[in-house]
C-alpha positions in Angstrom: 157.3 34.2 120.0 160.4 34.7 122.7 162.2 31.5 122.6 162.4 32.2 126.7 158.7 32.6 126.8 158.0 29.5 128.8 160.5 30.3 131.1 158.2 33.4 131.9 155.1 31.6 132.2 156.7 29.4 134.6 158.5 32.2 136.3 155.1 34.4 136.3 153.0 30.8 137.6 155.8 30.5 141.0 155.5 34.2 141.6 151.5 34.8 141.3 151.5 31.6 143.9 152.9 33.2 146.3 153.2 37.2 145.6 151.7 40.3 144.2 153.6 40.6 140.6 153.2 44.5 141.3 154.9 44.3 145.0 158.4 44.4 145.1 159.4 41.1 146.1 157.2 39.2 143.5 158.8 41.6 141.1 162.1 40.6 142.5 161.4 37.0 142.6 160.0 36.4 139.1 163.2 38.1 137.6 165.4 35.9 139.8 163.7 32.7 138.8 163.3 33.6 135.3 167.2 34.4 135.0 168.4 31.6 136.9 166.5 29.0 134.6 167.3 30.8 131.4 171.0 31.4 132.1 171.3 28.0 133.5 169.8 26.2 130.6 171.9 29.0 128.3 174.8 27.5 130.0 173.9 23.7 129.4 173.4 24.0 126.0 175.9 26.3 125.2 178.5 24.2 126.8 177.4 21.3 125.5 177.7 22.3 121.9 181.1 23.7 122.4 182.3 20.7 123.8 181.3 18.8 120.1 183.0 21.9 118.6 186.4 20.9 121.1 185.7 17.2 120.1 186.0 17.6 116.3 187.7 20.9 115.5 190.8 21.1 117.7 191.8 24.4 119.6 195.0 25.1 117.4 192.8 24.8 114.4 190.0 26.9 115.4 192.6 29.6 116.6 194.8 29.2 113.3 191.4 29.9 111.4 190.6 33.0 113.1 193.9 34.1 112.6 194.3 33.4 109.4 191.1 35.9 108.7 192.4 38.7 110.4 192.0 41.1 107.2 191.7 44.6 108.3 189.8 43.3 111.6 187.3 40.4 109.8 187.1 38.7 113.1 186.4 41.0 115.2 183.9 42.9 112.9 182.1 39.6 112.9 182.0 39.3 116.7 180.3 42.4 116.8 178.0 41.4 114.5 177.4 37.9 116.4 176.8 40.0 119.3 174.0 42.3 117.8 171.9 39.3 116.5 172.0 37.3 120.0 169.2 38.5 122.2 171.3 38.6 125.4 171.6 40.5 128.2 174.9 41.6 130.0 174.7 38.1 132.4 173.2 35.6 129.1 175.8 36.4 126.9 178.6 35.5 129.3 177.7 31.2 128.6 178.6 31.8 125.1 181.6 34.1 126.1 183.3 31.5 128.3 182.4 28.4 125.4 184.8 31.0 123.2 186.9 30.9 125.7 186.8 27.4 125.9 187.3 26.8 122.2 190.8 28.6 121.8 189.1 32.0 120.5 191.4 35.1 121.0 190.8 36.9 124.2 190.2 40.1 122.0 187.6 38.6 119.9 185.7 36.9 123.1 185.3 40.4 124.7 184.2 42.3 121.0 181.5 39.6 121.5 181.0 39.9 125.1 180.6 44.3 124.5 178.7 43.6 121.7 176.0 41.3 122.8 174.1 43.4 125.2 175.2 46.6 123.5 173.6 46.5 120.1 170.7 44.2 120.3 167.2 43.7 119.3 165.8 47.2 120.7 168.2 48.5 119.5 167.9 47.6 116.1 164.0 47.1 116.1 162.8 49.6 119.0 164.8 52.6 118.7 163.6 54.0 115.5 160.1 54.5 117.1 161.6 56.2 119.8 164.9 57.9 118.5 164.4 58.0 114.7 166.2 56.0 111.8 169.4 58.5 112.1 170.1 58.2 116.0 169.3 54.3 115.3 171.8 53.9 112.7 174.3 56.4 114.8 173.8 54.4 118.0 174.6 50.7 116.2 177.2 52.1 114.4 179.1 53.6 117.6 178.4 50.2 119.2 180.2 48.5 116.8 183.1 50.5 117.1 183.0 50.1 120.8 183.0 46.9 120.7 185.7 46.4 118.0 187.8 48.6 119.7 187.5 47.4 123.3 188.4 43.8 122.0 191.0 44.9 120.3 192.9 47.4 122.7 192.5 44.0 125.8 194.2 41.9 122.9 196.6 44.0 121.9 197.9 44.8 125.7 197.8 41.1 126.2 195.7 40.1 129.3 195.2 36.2 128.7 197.3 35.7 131.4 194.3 36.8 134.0 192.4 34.2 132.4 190.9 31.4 134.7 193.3 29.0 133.0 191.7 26.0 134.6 187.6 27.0 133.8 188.5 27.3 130.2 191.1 24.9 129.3 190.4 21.8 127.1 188.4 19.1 129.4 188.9 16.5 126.9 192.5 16.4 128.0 191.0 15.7 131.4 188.5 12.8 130.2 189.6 9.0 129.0 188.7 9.8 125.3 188.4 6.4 123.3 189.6 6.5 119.5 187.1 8.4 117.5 185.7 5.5 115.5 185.3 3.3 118.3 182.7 5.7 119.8 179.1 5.0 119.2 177.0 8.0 119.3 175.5 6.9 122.2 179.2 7.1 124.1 180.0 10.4 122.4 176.9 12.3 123.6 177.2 10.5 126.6 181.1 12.2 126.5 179.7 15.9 125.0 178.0 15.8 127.8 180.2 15.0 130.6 182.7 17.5 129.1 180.7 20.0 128.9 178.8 19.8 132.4 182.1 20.5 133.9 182.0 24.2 133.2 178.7 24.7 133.7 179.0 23.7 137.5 181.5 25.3 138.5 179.9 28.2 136.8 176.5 27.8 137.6 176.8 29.0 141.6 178.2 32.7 140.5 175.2 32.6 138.3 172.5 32.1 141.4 174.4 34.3 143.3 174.9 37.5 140.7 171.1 36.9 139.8 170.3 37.1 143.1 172.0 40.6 143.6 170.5 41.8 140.6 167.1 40.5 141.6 167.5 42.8 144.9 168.5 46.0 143.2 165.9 45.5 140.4 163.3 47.5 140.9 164.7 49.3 143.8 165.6 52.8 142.7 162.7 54.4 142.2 162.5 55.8 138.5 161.2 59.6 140.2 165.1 59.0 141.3 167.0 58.1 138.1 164.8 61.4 136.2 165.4 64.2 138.9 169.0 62.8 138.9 170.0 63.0 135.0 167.6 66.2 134.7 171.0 69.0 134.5 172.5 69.7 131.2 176.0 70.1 132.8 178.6 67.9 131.4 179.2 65.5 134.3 175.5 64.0 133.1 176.8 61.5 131.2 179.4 60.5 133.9 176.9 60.3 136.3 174.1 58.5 133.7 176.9 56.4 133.0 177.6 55.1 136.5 174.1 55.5 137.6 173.1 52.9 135.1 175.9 50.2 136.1 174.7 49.2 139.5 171.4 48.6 137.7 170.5 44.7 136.2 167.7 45.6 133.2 167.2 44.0 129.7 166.8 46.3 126.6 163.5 46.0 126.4 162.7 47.0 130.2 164.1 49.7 130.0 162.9 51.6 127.3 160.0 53.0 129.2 162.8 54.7 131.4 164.4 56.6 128.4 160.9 57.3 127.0 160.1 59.1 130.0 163.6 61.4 130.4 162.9 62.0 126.6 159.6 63.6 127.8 161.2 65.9 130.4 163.3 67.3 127.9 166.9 65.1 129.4 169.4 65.3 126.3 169.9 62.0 124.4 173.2 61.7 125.2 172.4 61.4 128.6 169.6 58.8 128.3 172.0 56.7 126.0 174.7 56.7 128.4 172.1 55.5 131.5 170.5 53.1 129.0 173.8 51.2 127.5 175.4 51.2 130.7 172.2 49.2 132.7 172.4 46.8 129.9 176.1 46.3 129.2 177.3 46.4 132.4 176.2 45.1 135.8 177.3 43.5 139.4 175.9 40.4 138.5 177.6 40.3 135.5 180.9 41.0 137.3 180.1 38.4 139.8 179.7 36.0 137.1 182.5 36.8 134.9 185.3 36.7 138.3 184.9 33.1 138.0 186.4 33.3 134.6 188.8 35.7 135.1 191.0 37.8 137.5 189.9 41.2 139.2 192.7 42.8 137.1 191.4 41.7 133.6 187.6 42.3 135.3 188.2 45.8 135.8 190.0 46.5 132.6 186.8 45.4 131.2 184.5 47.5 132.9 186.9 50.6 132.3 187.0 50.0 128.5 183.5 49.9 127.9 182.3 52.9 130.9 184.5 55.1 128.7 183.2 54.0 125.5 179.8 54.4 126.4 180.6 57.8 127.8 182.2 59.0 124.7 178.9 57.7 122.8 176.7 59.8 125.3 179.3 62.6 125.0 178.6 62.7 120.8 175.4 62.4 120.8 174.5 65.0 123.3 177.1 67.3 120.8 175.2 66.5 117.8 172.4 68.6 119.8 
């Protein structure tokens, strides 16, 4: 069972009270209530754990770890791999991203994580080879990896930390009256993981109402007659267009597979439908809403840039492998 499935039922329960789920606003309320709570309790717990991580592993020891296992790229081959196993979309991913963050991770590593999460995930590991085969399955992960690798590199290497919301993601504890470690019961120190860790998540948490909100409103909105008549050519500005077509849009991976089983069936290349697909799930307004309270518009957009052209250049070899 979905770990989130309650958050569904409850979601479903507020929206049958007082919509049609068909309509288009019960369709837009239930996804806004059922990504505020998730995300919101993603956030808590996320931010609670991290602050235990802060408590007993420093940040110069976590960071002297990581780079200390930098062989041939170890890290960030293992923050793609992070990414694929966590069932996140482009917004749930980010509480994990900024705990990272929060932790002394390297910038470069946060964003392979970040790329990778909503990239390569469970449909596309467990759903594609129904639709796409074993080989294009394999293909598509592989590429994702690579893109995500890749992307966190290049933002490390042209050193952007400095655009970093350097008050979200410092070290609370330095902010908090922290008694010796001994002299904490466990009582106090949950009581302390807690407070620590709370601070984030509010000053978080109002970006996350208001780029669910947005997304809520566009989801659903484009009708998908739209979205086929517009990727239908075979000219090579389809992937460009797929590609920008799908960012505006707020989906999961699962939702919209029905989309790119439908283009398969009017005979749209599979380049095309990757590029539409990846880019609805890996990269969104509200996700950029979100993420601006963590960052500066400069490091934002070098973001966005980074992974559009990657997953053009994965729609662009795909649709040349025929």
């Amino acid at each position: 069972m979905d770990i989130f499935y309650p958050i569904e039922l409850i979601a479903d329960f507020i929206t049958k009270s007082l919509f049609p789920v068909e309509s288009y606003l019960g369709n837009a309320l239930n996804f806004f209530i059922y990504d505020v709570i998730k995300i919101g309790l993603l956030l808590l717990v996320i931010n609670y754990i991290m602050a235990i991580t802060r408590y007993y592993f420093p940040t110069e020891k976590v960071r002297d770890i990581l780079k200390g296992r930098r062989w041939f790229g170890i890290d960030y081959l293992l923050a793609a791999l992070l990414g694929m196993i966590t069932p996140f979309c482009s917004c749930s991913s980010i509480p994990l991203f900024i705990g990272f963050l929060s932790s002394g991770i390297p910038l470069g590593i946060t964003f392979t994580f970040l790329i990778s999460s909503p990239l390569i995930n469970e449909s596309s590991l467990l759903l594609f080879p129904s639709i796409f085969g074993w080989e294009t399955t394999l293909v598509y992960n592989l590429i994702g990896i690579g893109i995500s690798i890749l992307g966190g590199l290049l933002i490390e290497k042209i050193n952007l930390i400095k655009f970093v919301n350097q008050d979200l993601i410092k070290i609370r504890t330095s902010a908090i009256n922290i008694p010796e470690k001994k002299a904490m019961s466990l009582k106090e120190r949950m009581k302390f993981f807690w407070k620590d860790g709370f601070v984030i998540t509010k000053q978080v948490f109002p970006y996350v109402v208001l780029g669910v909100f947005i997304g809520a409103l566009i989801h659903g909105l484009i009708p998908q007659e739209l979205i086929e008549d517009t990727l239908a050519t075979k000219q090579w500005w389809a992937v460009p267009i797929a590609t920008l077509l799908g960012i505006p849009l707020y989906a999961n991976s699962v939702s919209v597979i029905p989309i790119a089983e439908a283009l398969i069936g009017k005979g749209i290349p599979l380049g095309t439908i990757l590029s539409f697909m990846t880019a609805t799930v890996t990269l969104s307004i509200p996700e950029a809403l979100i993420l601006k309270k963590a960052m500066k518009w400069q490091l934002l957009a070098v973001f966005f840039a980074i992974t559009t052209i990657g997953i053009m250049l994965m729609g662009y070899i795909f649709n040349l492998r025929g």
